[in-house]
C-alpha positions as CSV (number, residue, x, y, z in Angstrom):
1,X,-124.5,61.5,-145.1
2,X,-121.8,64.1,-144.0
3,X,-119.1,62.7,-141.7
4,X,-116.1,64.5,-140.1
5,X,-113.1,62.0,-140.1
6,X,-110.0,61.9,-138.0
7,X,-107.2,61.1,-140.4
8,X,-104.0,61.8,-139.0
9,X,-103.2,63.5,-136.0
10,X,-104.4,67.4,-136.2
11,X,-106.0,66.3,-138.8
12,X,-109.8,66.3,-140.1
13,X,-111.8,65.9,-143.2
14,X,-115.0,66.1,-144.3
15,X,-116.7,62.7,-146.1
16,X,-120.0,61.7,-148.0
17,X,-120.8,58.3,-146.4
18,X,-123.8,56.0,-146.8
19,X,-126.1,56.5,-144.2
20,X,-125.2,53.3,-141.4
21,X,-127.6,50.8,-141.7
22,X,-129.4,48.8,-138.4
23,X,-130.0,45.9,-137.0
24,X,-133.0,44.5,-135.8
25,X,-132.3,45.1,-132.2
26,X,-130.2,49.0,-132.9
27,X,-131.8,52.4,-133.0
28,X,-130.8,54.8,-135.4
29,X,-130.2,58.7,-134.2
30,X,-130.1,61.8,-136.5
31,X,-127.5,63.6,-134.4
32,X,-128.2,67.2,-133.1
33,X,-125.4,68.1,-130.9
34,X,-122.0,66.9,-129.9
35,X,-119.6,67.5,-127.4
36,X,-116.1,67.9,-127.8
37,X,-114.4,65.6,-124.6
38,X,-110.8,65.5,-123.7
39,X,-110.5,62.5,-125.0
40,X,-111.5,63.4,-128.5
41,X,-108.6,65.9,-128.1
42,X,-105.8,63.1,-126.9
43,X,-107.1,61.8,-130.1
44,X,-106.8,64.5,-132.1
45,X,-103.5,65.6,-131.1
46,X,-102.3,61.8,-131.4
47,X,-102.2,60.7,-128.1
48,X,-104.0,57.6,-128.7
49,X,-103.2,54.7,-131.6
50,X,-106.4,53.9,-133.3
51,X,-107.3,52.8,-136.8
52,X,-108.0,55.2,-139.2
53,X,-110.1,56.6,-140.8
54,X,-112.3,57.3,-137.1
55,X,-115.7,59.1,-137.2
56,X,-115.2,60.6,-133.1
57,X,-117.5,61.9,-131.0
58,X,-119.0,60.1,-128.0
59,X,-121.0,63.1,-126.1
60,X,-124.4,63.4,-128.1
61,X,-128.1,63.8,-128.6
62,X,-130.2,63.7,-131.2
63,X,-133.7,62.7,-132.2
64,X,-134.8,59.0,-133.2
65,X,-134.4,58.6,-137.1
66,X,-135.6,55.2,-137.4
67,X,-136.1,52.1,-135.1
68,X,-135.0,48.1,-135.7
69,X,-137.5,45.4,-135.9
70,X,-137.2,44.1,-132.1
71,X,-136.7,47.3,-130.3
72,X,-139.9,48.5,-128.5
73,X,-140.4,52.0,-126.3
74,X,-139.5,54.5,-128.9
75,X,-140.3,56.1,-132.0
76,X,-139.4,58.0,-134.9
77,X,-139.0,61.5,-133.0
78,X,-138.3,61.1,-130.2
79,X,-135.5,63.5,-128.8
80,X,-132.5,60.9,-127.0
81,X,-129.3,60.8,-125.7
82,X,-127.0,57.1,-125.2
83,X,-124.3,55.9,-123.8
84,X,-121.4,55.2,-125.7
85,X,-119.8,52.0,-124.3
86,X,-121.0,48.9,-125.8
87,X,-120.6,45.6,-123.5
88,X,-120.4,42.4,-124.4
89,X,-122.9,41.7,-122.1
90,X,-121.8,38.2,-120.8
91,X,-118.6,38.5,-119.5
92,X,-117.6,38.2,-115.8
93,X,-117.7,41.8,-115.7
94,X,-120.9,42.4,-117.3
95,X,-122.4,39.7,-115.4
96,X,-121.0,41.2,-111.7
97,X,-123.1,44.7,-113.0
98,X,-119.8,46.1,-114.0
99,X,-120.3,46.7,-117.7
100,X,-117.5,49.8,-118.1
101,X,-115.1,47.0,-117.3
102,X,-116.3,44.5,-120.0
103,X,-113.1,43.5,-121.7
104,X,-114.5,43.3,-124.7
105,X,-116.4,46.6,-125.1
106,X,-116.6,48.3,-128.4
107,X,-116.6,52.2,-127.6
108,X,-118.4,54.7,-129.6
109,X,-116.1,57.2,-131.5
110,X,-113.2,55.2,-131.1
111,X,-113.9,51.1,-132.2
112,X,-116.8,52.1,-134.0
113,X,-118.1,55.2,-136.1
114,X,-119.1,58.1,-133.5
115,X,-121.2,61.0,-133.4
116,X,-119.4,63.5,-135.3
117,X,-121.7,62.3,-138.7
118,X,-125.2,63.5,-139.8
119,X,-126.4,59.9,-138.2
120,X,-125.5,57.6,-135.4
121,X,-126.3,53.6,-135.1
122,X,-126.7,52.3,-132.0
123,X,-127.8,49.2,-129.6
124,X,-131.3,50.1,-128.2
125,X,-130.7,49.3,-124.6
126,X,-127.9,52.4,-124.5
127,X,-130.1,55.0,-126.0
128,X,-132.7,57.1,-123.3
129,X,-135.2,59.6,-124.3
130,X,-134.9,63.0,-123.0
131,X,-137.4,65.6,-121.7
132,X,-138.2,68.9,-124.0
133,X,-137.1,71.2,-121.4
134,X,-133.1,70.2,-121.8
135,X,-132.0,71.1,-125.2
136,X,-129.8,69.5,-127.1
137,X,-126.8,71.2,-126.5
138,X,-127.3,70.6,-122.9
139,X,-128.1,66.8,-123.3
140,X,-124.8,66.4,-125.3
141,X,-123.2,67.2,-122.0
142,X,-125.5,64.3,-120.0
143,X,-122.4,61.2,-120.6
144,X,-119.6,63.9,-118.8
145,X,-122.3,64.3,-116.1
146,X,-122.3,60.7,-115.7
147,X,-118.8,60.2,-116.0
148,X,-118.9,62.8,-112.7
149,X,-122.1,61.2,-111.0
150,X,-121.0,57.5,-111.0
151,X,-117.7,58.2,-109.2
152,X,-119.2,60.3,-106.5
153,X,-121.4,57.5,-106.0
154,X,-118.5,55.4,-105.4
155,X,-117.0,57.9,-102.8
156,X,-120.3,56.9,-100.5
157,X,-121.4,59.5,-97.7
158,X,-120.0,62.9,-98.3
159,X,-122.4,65.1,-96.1
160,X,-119.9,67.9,-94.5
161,X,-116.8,65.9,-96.4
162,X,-114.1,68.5,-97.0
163,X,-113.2,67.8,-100.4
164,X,-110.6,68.3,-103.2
165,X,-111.4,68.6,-106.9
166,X,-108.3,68.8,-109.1
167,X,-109.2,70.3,-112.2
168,X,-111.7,72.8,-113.0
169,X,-112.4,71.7,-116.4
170,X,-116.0,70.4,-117.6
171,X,-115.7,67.1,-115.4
172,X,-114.2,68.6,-112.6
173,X,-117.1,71.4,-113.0
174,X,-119.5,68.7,-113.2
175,X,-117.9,67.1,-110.2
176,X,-118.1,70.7,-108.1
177,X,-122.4,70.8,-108.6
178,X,-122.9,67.1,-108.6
179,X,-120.8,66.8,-104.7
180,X,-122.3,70.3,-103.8
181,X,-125.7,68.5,-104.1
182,X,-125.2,66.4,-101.4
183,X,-123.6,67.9,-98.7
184,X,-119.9,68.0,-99.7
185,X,-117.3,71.4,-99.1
186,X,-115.5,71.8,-102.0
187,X,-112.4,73.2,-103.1
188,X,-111.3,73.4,-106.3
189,X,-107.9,73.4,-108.1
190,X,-106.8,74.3,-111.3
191,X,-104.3,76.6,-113.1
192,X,-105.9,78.6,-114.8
193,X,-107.5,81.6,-113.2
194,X,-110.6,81.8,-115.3
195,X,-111.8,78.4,-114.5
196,X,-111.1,79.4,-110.6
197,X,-113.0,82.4,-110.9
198,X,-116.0,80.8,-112.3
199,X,-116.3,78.0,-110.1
200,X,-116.3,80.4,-107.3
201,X,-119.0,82.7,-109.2
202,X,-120.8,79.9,-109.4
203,X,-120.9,78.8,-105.4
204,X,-120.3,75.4,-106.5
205,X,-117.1,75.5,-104.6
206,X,-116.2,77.0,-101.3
207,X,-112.8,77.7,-102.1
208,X,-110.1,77.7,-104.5
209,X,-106.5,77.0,-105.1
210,X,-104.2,77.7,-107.8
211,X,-102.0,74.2,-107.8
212,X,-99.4,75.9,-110.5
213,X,-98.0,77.7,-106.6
214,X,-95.8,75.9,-104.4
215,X,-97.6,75.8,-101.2
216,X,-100.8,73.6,-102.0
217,X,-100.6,71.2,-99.2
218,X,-100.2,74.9,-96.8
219,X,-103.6,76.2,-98.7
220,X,-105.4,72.8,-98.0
221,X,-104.6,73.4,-94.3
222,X,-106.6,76.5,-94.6
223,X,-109.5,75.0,-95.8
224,X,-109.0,71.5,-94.1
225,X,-106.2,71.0,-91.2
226,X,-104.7,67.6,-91.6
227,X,-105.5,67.8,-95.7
228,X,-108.9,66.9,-97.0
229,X,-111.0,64.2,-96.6
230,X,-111.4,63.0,-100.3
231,X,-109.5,64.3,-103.9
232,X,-111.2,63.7,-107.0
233,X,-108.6,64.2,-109.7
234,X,-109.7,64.8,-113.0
235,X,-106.7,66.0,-115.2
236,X,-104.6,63.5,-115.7
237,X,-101.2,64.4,-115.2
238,X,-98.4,62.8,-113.3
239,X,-97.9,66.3,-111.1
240,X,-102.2,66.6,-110.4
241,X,-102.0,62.9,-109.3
242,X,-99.1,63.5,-106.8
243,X,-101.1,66.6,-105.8
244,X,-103.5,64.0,-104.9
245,X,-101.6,61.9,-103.0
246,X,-99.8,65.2,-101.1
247,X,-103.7,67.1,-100.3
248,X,-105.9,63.9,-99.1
249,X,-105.5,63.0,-95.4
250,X,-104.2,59.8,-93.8
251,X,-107.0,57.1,-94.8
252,X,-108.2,59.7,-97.0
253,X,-109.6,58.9,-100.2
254,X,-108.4,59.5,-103.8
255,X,-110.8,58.7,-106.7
256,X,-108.6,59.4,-110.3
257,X,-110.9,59.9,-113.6
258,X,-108.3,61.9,-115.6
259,X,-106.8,60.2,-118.5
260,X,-103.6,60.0,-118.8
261,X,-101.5,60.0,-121.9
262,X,-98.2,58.5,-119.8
263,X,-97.1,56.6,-117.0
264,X,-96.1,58.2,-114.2
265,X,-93.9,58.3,-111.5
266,X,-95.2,59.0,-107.9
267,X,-94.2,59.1,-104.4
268,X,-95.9,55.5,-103.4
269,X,-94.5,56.1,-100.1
270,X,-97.3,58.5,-99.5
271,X,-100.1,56.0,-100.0
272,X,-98.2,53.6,-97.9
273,X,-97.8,56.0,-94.8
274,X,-101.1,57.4,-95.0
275,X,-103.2,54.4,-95.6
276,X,-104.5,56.8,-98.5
277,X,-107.8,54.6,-100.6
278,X,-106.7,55.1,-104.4
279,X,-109.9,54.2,-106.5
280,X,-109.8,54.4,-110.5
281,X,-113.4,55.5,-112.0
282,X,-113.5,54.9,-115.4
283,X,-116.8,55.9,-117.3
284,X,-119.8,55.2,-116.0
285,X,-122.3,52.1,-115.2
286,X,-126.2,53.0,-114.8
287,X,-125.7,56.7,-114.4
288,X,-127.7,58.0,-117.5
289,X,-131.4,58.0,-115.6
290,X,-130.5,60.0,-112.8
291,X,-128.2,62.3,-114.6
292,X,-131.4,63.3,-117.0
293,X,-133.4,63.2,-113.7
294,X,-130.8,65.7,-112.1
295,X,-130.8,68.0,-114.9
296,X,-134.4,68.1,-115.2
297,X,-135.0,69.1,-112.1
298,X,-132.3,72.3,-112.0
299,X,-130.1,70.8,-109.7
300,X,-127.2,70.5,-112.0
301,X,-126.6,72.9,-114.6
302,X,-124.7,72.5,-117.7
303,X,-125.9,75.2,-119.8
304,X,-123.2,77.6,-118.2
305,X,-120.3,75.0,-119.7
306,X,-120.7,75.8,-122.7
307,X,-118.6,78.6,-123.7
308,X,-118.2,78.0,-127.8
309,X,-120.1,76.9,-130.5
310,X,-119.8,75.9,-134.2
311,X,-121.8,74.6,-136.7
312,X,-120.8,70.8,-138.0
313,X,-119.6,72.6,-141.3
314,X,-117.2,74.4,-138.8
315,X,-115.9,71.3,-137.1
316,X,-112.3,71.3,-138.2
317,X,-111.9,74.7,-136.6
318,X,-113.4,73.5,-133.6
319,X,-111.5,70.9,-133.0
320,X,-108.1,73.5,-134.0
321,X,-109.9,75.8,-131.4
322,X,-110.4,73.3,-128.8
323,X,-106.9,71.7,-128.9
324,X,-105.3,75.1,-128.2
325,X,-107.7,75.9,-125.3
326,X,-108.4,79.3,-126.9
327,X,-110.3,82.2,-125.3
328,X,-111.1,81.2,-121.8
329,X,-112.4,78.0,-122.8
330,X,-114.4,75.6,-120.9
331,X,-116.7,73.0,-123.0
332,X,-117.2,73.6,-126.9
333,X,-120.2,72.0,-128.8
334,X,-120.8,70.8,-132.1
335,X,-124.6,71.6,-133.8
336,X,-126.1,70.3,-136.3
């Protein structure tokens, strides 16, 4: 099979590999479409030490190629997407329903071969089958829904919450619809004007800041007086978390998904004066169903992400494209 590799930071090449072989209780996927997530980027700009050569690629779908021995509920066909964390499965974590945590997960794309290859191998019980009317390139975007979905569940009731989203990128996008759906007023943040713009085209915020000014926490009064009631940041950076800490009310809440490349310094002072709630989300635990169940039923749309897409014999230029956040880009897809 055709495989892209990561090699060396900015660096990709195209291999002939043997087609990955399964075991009795895996599920093998002919891969349709892939999505290219930031943290495929921190990868490919060499943010991240990992042993090469990597096949990435953890945002997927694709149609059931073959099935193990003791795996029952599918067949050869049948159009899928699947998670790409693999727990352990009886750890403390794992055991207390916290699988994301599981200390000894294996992740797809980054301890073992991803999506970015003709075919995928991959445990049964991750893998969920997908209805016709979301195509593929829309179900490559169903794990960065869940990555949304599963920390707005953590944030609990949000009916007429005034809330923050920092970062109007595809999670923070997915974040806007998904808190939109129940109840939430939204304002968004970002610097770049494009990605402003369009969440507001969109109604899937109520307002919008650009946090490159200097008087955010005056804006947030605006739209919430006293600062907001909950900020989901989803960037990453040492000045978005601060942002964070600045926007978010006393005994407010602060939920941080972004990834981020360095430590950072920040004004703990804040969290100790306000009584702010600082929660890490990191991936998701149980979120696929619902996420297909949300998308199937128009109430989230991730269709309108996608701004660029290139064929898997194009990948390297992708990736070049992607890394350099060309053309008022907001989510780019592989296709197969």
């Amino acid at each position: 099979m055709k495989a892209l590799i990561y090699a060396k930071p900015k660096t990709l090449v195209y291999t002939d590999l043997s087609k990955p072989k399964i075991t009795d209780n895996e599920i093998l996927i002919k891969i349709k479409s892939v999505g290219i997530c930031g943290t495929d980027l921190h990868i490919y700009n060499g943010g991240m030490d990992l042993p090469t050569p990597l096949i990435m690629g953890h945002e997927f779908s694709g149609v059931v190629e073959q099935i193990g021995k003791k795996v029952n509920g599918f067949k050869s066909g049948d159009r899928v997407v699947g998670e790409h964390v693999i727990p352990c499965r009886r750890c403390y974590y794992c055991l207390k329903g916290k699988p994301n945590l599981c200390p000894q997960a294996k992740i797809i794309g980054l301890h073992r071969p991803g999506a970015l290859a003709e075919y995928l191998a991959i445990p049964a019980d991750l893998v969920y089958k997908i209805p016709p009317k979301i195509s593929f390139e829309e179900a490559a975007l169903i794990e960065p829904l869940t990555i949304a979905l599963y920390a707005v569940e953590k944030a609990g009731q949000l009916l007429d919450k005034n809330v923050a989203v920092i970062g109007q990128g595809p999670i923070g996008l997915l974040l806007d619809q998904t808190l939109k759906s129940v109840g939430a007023n939204i304002v968004g943040l970002d610097v770049q004007g494009h990605r402003l713009k369009f969440a507001k085209k969109k109604k899937w915020v109520d307002a919008v800041i650009n946090s490159g000014q200097h008087n955010i926490v005056k804006q947030i009064e605006n739209f919430a007086p006293g600062g907001v009631d909950m900020t989901f940041e989803a960037v990453g950076k040492e000045v978005t978390a601060q942002i964070a800490l600045d926007i978010t009310a006393r005994d407010g809440h602060i939920f941080l998904l972004g990834v981020f490349e360095n430590p950072s310094r920040l004004d703990l002072m804040k969290i100790i004066k306000k009584e702010l709630n600082v929660h890490g989300s990191w991936t998701c635990a149980f979120s696929f169903p619902e996420a297909i169940d949300l998308v199937a039923k128009n109430k989230i749309n991730l269709k309108n992400l996608i701004t660029h897409r290139y064929a898997f014999e194009d990948g390297v230029k992708a990736f070049r494209d992607a890394a350099g956040y060309s053309g008022k880009r907001i989510k780019t897809v592989i296709n197969f």
